[in-house]
N, C-alpha and C positions, 0 to 999 in steps of 0.2 A: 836478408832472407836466411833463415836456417835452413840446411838439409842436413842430412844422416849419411855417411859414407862407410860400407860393408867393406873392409878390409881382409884379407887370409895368408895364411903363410905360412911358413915350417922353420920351427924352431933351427939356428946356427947353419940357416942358409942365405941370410942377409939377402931375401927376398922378397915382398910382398905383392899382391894382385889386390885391387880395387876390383870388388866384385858387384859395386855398384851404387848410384849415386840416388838419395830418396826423401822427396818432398815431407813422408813424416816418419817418426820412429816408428809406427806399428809395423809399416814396409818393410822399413829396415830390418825388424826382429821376426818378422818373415821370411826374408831371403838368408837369415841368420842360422833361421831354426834346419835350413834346406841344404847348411853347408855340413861336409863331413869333418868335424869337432874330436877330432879322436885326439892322443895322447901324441901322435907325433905331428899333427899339425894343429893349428891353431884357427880362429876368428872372432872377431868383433869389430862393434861399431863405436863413430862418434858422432858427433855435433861439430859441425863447421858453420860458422857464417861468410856466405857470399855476396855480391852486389848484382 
């Protein structure tokens, strides 16, 4: 099974939050569109496969 996991974080803080886990990409680039993306933080998603 694929999902899409929303990942965020701030640049040379060796941190990141899972901002959430999603059965298809369109979710995922919705919950994407609703993060604050500015110049000192960061997000994106990927493709995992689960069982």
């Amino acid at each position: 099974m694929k999902v899409w996991v929303v990942v965020s974080g701030v640049p040379y803080e060796s941190s990141e939050a899972i901002e959430g886990v999603y059965s298809s990409e369109e979710k995922a680039k919705e919950k994407l569109a609703t993060l604050d993306n500015d110049r000192l933080s960061y997000a994106y998603y990927e493709e995992c496969e689960v069982e």
